[in-house]
C-alpha positions in Angstrom: 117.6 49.3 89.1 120.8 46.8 89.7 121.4 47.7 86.3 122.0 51.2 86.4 124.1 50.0 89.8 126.3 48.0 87.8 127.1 50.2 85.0 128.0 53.3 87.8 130.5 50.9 88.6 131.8 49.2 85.4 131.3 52.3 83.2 131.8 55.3 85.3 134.0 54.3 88.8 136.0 51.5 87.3 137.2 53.5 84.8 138.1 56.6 86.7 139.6 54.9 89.7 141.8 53.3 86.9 142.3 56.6 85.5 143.3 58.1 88.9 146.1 55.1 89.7 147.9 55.6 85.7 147.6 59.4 86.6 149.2 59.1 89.9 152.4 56.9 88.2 150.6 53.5 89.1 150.3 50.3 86.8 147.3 50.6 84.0 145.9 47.3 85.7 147.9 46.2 88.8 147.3 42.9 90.7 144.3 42.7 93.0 146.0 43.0 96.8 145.1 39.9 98.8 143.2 42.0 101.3 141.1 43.1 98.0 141.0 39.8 96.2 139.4 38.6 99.8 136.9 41.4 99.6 135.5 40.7 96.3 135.2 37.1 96.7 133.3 38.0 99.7 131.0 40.1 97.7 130.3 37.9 95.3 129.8 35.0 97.4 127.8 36.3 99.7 125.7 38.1 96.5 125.8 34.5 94.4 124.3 32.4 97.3 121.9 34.5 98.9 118.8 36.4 97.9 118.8 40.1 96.9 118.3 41.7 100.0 121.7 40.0 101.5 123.6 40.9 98.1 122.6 44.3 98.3 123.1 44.8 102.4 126.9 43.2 101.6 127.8 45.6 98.7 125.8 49.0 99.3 128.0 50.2 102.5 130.7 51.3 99.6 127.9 53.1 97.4 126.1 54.6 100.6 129.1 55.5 102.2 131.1 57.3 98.9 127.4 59.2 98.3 127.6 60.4 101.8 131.0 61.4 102.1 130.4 63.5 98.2 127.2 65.0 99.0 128.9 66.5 102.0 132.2 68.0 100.4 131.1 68.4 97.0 130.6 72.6 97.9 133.5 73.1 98.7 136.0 70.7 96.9 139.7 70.5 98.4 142.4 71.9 95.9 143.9 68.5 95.2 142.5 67.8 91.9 142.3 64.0 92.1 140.2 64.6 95.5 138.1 67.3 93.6 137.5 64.8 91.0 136.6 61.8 93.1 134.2 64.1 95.4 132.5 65.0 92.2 131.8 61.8 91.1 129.9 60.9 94.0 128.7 64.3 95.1 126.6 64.9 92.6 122.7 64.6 92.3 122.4 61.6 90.0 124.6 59.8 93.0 122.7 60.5 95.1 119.4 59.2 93.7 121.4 55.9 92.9 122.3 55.6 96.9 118.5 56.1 97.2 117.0 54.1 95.0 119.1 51.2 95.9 118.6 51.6 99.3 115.0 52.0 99.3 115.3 48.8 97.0 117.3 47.0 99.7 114.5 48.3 102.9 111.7 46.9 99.8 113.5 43.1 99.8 114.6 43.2 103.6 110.8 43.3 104.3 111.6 46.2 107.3 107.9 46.5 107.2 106.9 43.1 107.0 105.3 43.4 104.0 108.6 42.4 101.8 109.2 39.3 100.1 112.4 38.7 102.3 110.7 37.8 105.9 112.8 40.4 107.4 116.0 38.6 107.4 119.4 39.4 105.8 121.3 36.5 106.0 124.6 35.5 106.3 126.1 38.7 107.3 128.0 38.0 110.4 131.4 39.5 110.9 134.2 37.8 108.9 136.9 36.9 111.0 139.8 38.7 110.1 139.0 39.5 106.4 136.5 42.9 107.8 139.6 44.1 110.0 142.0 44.0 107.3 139.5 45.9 104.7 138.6 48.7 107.1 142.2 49.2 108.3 143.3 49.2 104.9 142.1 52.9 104.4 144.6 54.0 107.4 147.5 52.3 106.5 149.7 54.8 104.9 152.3 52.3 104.6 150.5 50.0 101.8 150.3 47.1 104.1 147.2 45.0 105.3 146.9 48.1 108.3 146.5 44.5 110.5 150.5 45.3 111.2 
């Protein structure tokens, strides 16, 4: 199951988001931002020393949330192309089994029934001061800055 997770990302979005920046007149591969350097390291430090219920609950808010937003638009695609595109890779069916299976994966090692192997506890996901604001403002800022400005 992870697997298949991982390669969505490292053979199907990685490439296209790339695909979509060298398109639009951006760099082939461009620095990571700080905002999305902080992100990342976040990820994969709260993945690395954590069990797999807290690695999933940190990373699957992206995945849940692009499934959600493609399933609903995916009828009726804007006319911008690289919107059209992006919609249709997460709007599609096989998406949205991923989304399910991973999160019905994440409800089996949360132990939301008390039957799991994780006691029922995701740790270690307390607000981070700061770095959150800065990744969900980054979305709105039209300028390219932190969207903390």
């Amino acid at each position: 199951m992870l697997t298949r997770f991982l390669t969505q990302i490292v053979e199907i979005e990685l490439p296209a988001n790339r695909s979509f920046l060298t398109r639009l007149g951006g760099a082939a591969d461009p620095a990571m931002a700080p905002t999305t350097y902080a992100y990342t390291r976040h990820l994969l430090d709260t993945a690395g020393r954590h069990d797999v219920a807290t690695g999933l609950a940190a990373v699957l808010p992206c995945q849940w949330s692009y499934g959600e937003i493609g399933v609903r638009l995916v009828d009726a695609p804007p006319a911008d192309p690289y919107y059209a595109e992006w919609i249709s890779m997460f709007g599609g069916g096989d998406y949205a089994v991923l989304v399910e299976q991973t999160t019905d994966l994440l409800d089996r090692y949360s132990n939301v029934d008390g039957r799991g192997p994780g006691g029922g506890v995701v740790h270690g996901l307390r607000p981070i001061d700061g770095v959150r604001a800065r990744v969900l403002g980054h979305g709105y800022a039209l300028d390219g800055s932190d969207g903390t400005a």
